[in-house]
DRENSETOR-102002 format. One record per residue: x negated, z negated, y negated of N, C-alpha, C in turn; residue in three letters. Coordinates in steps of 0.001 Angstrom, whole numbers, plus 500000, padded with zeros to 6 digits. Example, Ala and Ser with C-alpha at 12.3 -4.5 7.8 and 13.67 -1.06 7.14 Angstrom:
% residues 2
[[486810, 492200, 505690], [487700, 492200, 504500], [486800, 492200, 503300], 'ALA'],
[[487150, 492920, 502250], [486330, 492860, 501060], [487100, 492130, 499970], 'SER'],
END
This chain:
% residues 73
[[253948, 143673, 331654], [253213, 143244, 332823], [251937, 142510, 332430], 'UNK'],
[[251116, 143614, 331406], [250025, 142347, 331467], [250440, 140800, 330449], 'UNK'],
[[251013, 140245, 329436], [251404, 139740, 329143], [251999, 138528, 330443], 'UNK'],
[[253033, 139174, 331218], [253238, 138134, 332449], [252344, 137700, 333202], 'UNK'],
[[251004, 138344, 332911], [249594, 137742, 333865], [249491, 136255, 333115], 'UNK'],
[[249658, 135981, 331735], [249257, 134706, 331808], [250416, 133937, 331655], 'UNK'],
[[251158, 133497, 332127], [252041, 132872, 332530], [252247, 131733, 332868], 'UNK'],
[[252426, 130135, 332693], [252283, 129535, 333551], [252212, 128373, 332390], 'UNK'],
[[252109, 127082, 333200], [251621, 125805, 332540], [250244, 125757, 331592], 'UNK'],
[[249306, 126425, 332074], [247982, 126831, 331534], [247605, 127061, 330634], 'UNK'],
[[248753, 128157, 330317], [248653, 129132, 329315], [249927, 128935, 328105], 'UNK'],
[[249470, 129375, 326934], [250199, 128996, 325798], [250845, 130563, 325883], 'UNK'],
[[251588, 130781, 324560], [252635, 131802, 324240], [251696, 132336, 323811], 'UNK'],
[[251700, 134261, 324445], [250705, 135177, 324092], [250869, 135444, 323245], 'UNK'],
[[250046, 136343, 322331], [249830, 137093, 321006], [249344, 137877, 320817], 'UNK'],
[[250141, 138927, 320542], [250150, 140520, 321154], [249895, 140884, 319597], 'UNK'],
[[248612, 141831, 319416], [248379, 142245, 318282], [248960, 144109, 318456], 'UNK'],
[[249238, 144439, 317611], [249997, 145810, 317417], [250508, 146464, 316361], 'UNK'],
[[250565, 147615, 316076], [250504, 148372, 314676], [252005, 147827, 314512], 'UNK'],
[[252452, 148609, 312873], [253946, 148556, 312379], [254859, 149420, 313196], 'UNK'],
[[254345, 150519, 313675], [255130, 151386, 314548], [255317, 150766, 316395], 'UNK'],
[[255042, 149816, 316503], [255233, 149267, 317887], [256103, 147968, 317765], 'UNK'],
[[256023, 146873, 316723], [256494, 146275, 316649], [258041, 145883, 317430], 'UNK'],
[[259064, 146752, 316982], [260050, 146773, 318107], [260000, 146868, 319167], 'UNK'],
[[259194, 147614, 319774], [259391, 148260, 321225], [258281, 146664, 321989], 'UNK'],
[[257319, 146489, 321028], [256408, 144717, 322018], [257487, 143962, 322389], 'UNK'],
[[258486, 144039, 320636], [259171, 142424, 320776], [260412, 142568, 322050], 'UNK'],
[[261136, 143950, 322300], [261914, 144413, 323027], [261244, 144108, 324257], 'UNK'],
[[260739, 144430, 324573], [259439, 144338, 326264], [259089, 142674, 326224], 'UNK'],
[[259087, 141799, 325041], [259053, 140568, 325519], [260040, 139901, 325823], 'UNK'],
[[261272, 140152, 325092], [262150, 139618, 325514], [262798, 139855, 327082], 'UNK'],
[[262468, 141407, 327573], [263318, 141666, 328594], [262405, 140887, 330077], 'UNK'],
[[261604, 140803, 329559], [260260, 140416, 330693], [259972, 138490, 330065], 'UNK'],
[[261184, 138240, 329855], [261665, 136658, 328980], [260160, 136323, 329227], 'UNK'],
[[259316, 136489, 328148], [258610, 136010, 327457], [258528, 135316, 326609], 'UNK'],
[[259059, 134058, 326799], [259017, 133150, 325297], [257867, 132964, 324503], 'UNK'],
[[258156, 132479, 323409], [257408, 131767, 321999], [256342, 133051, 321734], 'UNK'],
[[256664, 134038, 322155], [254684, 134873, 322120], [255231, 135354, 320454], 'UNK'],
[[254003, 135796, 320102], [253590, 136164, 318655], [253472, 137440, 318619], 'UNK'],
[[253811, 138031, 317908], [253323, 139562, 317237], [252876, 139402, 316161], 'UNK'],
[[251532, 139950, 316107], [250416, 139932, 314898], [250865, 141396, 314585], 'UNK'],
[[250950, 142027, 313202], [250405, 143260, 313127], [249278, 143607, 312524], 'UNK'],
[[248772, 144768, 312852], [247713, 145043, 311888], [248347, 146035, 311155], 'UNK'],
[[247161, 145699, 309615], [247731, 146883, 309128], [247058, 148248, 308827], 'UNK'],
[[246267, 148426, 309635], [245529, 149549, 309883], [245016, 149278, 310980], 'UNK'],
[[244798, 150428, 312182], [244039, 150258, 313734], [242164, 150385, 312919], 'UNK'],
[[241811, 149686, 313713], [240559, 148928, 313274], [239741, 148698, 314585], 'UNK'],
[[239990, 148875, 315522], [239911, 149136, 316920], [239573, 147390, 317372], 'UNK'],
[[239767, 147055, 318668], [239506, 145813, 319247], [239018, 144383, 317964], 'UNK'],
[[237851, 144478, 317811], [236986, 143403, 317298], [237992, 142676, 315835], 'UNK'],
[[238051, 143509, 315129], [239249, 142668, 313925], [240274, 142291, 314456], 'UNK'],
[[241173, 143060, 315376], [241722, 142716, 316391], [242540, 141260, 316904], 'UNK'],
[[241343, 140756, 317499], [240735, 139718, 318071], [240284, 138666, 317491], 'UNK'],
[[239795, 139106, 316177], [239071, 137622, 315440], [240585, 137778, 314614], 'UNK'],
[[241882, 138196, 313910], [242590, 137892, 314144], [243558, 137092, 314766], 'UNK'],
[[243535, 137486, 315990], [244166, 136851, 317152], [243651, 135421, 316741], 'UNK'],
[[242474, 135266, 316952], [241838, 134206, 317100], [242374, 133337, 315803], 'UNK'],
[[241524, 133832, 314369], [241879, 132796, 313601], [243577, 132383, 313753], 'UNK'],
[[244295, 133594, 314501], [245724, 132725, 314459], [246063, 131334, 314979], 'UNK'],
[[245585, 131858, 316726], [245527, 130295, 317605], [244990, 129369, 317028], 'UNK'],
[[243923, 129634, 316485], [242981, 128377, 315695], [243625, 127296, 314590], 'UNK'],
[[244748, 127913, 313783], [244963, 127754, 313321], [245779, 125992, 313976], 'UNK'],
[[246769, 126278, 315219], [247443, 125216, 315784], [246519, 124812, 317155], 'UNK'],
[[245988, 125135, 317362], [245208, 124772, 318747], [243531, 125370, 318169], 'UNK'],
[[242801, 124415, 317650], [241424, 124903, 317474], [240248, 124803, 318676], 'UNK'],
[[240829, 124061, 319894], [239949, 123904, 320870], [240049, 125022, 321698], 'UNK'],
[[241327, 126033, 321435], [241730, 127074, 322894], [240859, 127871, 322754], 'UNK'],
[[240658, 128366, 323919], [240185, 129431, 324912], [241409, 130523, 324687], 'UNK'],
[[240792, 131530, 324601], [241006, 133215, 324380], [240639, 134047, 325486], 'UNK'],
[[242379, 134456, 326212], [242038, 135690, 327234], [242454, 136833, 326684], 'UNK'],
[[241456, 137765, 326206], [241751, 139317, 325613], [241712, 140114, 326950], 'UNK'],
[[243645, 140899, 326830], [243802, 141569, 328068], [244521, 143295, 327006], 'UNK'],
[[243716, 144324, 327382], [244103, 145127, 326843], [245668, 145806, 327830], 'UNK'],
END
């Protein structure tokens, strides 16, 4: 559900950061809720929000350095 909040022309393919033990069950929940192109980052230790995020970030940055970042827990 939150993932389907950004949705749309607007918005690029989300990127869902999440431990090794979730991994299946994100990518399962994206597909059924056809979520295309989104990303699974893992971490490899919970590190709480902030590494997180600048993660996330340097990822997008990487192909889109101008985007805007909506962090939805």
């Amino acid at each position: 559900q939150t993932a389907a909040r950004a949705m749309g022309g607007e918005f690029g393919p989300p990127v869902v950061v999440c431990n090794e033990a979730h991994r299946f069950l994100v990518a399962e929940q994206l597909r059924e809720a056809k979520i295309a192109g989104a990303r699974i980052l893992l971490e490899p230790a919970g590190r709480n929000s902030a590494p997180a995020i600048a993660a996330a970030a340097l990822l997008v940055a990487e192909q889109s350095p101008e985007a805007v970042l909506w962090i939805m827990a």
